[in-house]
C-alpha positions as CSV (number, residue, x, y, z in Angstrom):
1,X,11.9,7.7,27.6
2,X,15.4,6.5,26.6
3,X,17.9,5.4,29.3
4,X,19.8,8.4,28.9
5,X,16.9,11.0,30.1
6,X,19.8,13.5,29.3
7,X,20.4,13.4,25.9
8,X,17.6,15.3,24.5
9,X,18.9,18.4,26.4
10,X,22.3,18.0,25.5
11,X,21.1,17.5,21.7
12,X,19.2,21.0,22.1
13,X,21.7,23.0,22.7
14,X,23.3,22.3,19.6
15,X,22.6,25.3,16.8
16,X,21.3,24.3,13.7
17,X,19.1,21.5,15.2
18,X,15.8,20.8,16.8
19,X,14.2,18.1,19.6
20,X,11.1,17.1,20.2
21,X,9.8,14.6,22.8
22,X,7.1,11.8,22.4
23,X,6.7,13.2,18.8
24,X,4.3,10.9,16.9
25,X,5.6,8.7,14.4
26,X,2.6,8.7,11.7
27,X,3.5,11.9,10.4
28,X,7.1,10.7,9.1
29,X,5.7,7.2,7.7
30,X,3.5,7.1,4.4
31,X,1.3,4.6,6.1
32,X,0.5,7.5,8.5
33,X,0.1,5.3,11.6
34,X,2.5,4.3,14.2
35,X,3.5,5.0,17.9
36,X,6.0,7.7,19.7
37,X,9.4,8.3,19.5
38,X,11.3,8.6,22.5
39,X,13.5,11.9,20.7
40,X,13.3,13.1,17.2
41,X,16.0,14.6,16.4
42,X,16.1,17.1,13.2
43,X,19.7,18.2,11.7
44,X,18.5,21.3,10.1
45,X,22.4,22.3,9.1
46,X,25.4,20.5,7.7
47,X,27.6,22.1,10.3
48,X,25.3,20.5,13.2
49,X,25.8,16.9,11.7
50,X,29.2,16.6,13.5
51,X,28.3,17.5,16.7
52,X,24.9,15.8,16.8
53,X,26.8,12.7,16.2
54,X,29.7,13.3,18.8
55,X,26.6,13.5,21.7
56,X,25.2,10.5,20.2
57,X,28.3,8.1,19.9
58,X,28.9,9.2,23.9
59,X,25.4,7.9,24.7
60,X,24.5,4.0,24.4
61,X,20.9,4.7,23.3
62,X,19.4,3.5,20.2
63,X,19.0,5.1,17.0
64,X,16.5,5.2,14.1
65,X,17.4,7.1,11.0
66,X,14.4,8.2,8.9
67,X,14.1,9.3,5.4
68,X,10.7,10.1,3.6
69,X,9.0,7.0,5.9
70,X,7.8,5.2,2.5
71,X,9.2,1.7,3.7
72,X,9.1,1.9,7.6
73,X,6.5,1.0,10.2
74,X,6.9,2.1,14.0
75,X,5.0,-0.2,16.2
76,X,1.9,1.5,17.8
77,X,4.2,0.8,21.0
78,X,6.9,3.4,19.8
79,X,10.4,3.2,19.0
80,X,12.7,3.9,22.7
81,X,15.6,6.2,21.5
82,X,16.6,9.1,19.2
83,X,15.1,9.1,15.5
84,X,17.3,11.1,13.4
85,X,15.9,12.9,10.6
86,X,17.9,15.2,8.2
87,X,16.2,18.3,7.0
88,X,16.7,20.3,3.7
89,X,19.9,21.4,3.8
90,X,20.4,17.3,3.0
91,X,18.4,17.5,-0.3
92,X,20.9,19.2,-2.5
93,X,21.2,17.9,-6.2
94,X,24.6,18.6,-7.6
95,X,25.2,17.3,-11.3
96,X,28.7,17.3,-13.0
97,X,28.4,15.7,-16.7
98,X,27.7,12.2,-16.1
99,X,28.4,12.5,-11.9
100,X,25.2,12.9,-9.8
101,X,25.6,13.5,-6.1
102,X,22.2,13.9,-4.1
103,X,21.9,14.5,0.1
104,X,20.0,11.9,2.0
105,X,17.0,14.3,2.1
106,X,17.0,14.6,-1.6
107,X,13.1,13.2,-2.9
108,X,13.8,10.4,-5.7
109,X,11.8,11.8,-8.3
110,X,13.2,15.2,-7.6
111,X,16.7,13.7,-8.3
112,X,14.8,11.7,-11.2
113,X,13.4,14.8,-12.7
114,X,16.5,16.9,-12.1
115,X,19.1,14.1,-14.0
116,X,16.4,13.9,-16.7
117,X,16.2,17.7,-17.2
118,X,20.4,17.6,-17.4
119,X,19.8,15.3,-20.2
120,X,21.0,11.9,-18.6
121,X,19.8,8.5,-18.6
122,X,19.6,5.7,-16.1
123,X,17.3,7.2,-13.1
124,X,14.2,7.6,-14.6
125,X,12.6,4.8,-12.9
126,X,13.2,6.3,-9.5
127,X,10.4,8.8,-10.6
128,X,7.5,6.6,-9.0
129,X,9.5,5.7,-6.0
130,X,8.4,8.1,-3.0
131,X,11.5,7.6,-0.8
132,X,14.8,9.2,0.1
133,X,18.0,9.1,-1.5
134,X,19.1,7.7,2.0
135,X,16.4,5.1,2.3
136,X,16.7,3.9,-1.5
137,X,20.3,3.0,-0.9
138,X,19.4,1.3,2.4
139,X,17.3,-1.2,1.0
140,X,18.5,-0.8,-2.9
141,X,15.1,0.1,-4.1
142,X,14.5,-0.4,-7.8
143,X,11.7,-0.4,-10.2
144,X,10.9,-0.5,-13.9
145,X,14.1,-2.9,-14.6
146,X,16.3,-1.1,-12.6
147,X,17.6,-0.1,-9.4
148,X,20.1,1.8,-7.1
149,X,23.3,-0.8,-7.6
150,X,23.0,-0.1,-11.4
151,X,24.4,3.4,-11.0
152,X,25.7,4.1,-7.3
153,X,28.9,4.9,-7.3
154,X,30.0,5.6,-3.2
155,X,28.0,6.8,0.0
156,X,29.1,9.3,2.6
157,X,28.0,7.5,5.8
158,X,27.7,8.9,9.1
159,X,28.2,6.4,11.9
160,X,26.1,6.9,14.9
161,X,28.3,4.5,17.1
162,X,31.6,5.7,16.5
163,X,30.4,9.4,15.4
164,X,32.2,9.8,12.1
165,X,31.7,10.0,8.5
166,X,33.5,8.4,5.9
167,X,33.1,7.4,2.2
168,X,32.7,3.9,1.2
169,X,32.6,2.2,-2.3
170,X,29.3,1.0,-3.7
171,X,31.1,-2.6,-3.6
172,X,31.3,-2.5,0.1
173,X,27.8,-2.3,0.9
174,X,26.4,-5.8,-0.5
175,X,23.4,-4.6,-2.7
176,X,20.8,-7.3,-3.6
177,X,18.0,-7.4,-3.8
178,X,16.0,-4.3,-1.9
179,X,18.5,-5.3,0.4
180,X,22.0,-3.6,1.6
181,X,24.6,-4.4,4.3
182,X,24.0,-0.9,5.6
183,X,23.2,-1.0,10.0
184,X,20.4,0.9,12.0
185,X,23.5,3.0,13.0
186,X,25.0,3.4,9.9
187,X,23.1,6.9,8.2
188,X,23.7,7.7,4.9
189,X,24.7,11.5,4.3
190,X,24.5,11.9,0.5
191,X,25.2,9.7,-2.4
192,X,27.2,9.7,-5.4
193,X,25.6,8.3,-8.7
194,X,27.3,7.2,-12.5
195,X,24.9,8.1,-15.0
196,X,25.0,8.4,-18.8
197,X,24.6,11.3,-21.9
198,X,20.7,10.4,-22.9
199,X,18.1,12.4,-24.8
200,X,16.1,15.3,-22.1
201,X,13.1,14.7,-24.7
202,X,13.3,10.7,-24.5
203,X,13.8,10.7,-20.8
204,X,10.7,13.2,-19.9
205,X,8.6,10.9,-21.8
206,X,10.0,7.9,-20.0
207,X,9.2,9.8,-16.8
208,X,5.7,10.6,-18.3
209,X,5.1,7.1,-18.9
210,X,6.3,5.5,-15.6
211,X,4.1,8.2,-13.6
212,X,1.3,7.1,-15.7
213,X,1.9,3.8,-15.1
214,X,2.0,3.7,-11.3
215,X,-1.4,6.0,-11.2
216,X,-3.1,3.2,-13.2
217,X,-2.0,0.3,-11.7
218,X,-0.9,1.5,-8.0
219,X,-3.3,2.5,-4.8
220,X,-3.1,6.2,-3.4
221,X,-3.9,6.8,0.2
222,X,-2.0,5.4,3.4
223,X,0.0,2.8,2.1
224,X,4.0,2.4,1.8
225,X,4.1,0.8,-1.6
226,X,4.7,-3.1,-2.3
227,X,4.9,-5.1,0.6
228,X,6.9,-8.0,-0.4
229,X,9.5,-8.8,-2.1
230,X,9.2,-10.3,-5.5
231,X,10.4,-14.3,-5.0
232,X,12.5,-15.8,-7.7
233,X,10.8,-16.2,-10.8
234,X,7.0,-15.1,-10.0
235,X,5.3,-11.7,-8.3
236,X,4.1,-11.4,-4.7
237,X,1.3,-9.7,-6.0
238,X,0.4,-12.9,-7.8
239,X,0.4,-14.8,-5.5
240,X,-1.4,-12.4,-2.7
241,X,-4.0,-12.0,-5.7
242,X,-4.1,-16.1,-6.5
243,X,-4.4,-16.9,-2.8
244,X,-7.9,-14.6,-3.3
245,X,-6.5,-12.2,-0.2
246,X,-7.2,-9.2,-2.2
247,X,-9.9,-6.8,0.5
248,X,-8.9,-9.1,3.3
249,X,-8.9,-6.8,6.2
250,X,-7.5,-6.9,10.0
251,X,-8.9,-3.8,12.2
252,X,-8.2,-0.7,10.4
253,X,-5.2,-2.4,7.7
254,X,-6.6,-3.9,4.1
255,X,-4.4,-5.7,1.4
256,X,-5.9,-3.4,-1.6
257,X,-7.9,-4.1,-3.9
258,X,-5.9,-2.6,-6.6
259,X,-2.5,-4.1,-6.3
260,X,-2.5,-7.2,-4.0
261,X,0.8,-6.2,-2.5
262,X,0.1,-2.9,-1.2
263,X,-1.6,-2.3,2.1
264,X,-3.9,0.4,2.7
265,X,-4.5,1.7,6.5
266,X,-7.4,3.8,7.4
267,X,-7.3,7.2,8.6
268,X,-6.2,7.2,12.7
269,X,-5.4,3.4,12.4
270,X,-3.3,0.9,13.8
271,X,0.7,-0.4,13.0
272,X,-0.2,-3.3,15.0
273,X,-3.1,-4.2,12.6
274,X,-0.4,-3.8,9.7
275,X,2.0,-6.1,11.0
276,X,-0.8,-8.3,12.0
277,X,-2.0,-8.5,8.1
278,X,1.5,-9.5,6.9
279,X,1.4,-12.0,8.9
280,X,-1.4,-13.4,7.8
281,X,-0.8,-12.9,4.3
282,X,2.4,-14.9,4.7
283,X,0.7,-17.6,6.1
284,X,-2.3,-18.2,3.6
285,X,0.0,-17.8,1.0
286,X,2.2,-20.2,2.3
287,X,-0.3,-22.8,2.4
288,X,-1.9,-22.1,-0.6
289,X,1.6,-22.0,-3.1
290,X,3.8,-23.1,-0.9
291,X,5.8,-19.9,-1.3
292,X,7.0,-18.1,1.6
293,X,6.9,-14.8,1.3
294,X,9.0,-11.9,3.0
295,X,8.2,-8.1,4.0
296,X,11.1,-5.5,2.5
297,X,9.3,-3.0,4.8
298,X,11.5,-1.8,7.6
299,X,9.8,-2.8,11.2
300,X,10.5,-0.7,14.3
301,X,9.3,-1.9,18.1
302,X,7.8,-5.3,17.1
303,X,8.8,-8.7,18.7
304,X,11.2,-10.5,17.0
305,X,9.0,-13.5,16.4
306,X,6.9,-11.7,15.0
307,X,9.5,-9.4,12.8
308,X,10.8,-12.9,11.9
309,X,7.6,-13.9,10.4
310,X,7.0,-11.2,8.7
311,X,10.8,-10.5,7.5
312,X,11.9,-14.0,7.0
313,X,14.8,-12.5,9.8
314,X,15.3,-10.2,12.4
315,X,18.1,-8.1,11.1
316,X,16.3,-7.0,7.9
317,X,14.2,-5.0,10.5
318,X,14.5,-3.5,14.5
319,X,12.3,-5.6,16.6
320,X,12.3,-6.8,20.5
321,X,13.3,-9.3,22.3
């Protein structure tokens, strides 16, 4: 458990929450696997944010914020500390003319669906991205020409080191390239989007046509959508697919066999055999392009030599010394 044995009963008696001890980690995570959390903390009401986060910034115990899980695996060694997940009372969509403000919780394609149905352009693509609002401004996810710096305005961020919440600028959080300045104790509360007037009719057939899209040429099952990150001028998937690693399988992970950068896990499988695939992914590509290639996927529990490996660096990720 964490250092602080304590702070799971001092988090319960907080209204508008709920705790739960050793709770698995599969069941937050698209890839479905992963070990236990120390405390998962659930923040069921607005009103409870504030005081959840004045017992946390008293406590030196780690934290892991978790949105929909589409782009985070927990080592099958489990994460020591409190994962914070915000319920539904985070998933409001609010739309104001061209102003779009979404809760952490809020589903991408809902907020897709919602501004498209409002008649606005610009976030159709996040349609076929399973994630959180939260998580997509995290690691600036994109797709389909786009992504989250082209239309994020500011973020309400909740610090869980110094317990408050304040509004920042989208300038101030260095979005590249599924990549963001944001830390594990930084956890986004809502955010704020700039969209445009557009056509309701146009956009549901852009959203027809991206859904179709991602059926035909994406995996279903246990996976947690590309791998990699694209390098400069060519496609992971290329070069997984060129480097003829397409099937290749470790224990219970396999890079799929429809889209060479997604990994597929089997039903009651391992995070440790997912971690262990990237890593040899990386390495045969390596040697066969001479391309390094680098994990966006967040990693929780893992060495850092290994997170390294994988991630190209230690603080894209959460591993262990």
């Amino acid at each position: 458990m964490t250092s602080d044995v304590g702070i799971a009963d001092a988090l319960e008696q907080i209204d508008g929450v709920t705790v739960e001890r050793n709770a698995p980690s599969g069941p937050l995570c698209t890839y479905r696997v992963g070990g236990p959390l120390d405390v998962l903390l659930r923040i069921e009401r607005t009103e409870a944010l504030a005081d959840a986060l004045g017992i946390l910034a008293e406590r030196s115990v780690a934290t892991l914020p978790i949105g929909k899980g589409s782009n985070l695996l927990v080592a099958d060694g489990g994460f020591r500390g409190v994962a914070i997940v915000l319920g539904d009372a985070f998933s409001d969509v609010l739309i104001e003319g061209t102003i779009v403000k979404a809760g952490s919780a809020a589903s991408l394609p809902v907020v897709a669906r919602a501004t498209v149905n409002a008649g606005l352009s610009g976030f159709a693509w996040a349609v076929g991205v399973p994630g959180s609002m939260g998580g997509a401004v995290r690691m600036n996810a994109g797709g389909h020409g786009s992504d989250m710096a082209a239309n994020l305005v500011s973020v309400d961020i909740a610090n869980l080191e110094t317990g408050t919440i304040s509004t920042r600028g989208a300038d101030s959080l260095d979005l590249a390239y599924r990549s963001s300045s944001l830390t594990h104790s930084e956890l986004v509360v809502s955010a704020t989007l700039q969209l445009t007037e557009g056509d309701a009719e146009s956009g549901a057939s852009e959203l027809k046509e991206i859904v179709s899209w991602r059926r035909e040429h994406q995996p279903g099952g246990a996976n947690a959508g590309s791998v990699f990150t694209n390098p400069a001028n060519d496609s992971a998937g290329r070069l997984i697919d060129s480097a003829g690693l397409k099937g290749l399988r470790i224990g219970s992970a396999e890079v799929s066999a429809k889209h060479a950068n997604f990994i597929q896990v089997d039903a009651d499988g391992s995070a440790d055999d997912v971690i262990a695939l990237m890593g040899e992914v990386v390495r045969r590509v390596q040697k066969h392009a001479g391309i390094r290639l680098h994990a966006e996927t967040r990693l929780i529990g893992f060495a850092n030599a290994l997170v390294e490996e994988v991630c190209g660096r230690v603080d894209q990720a959460e591993g262990k010394s």
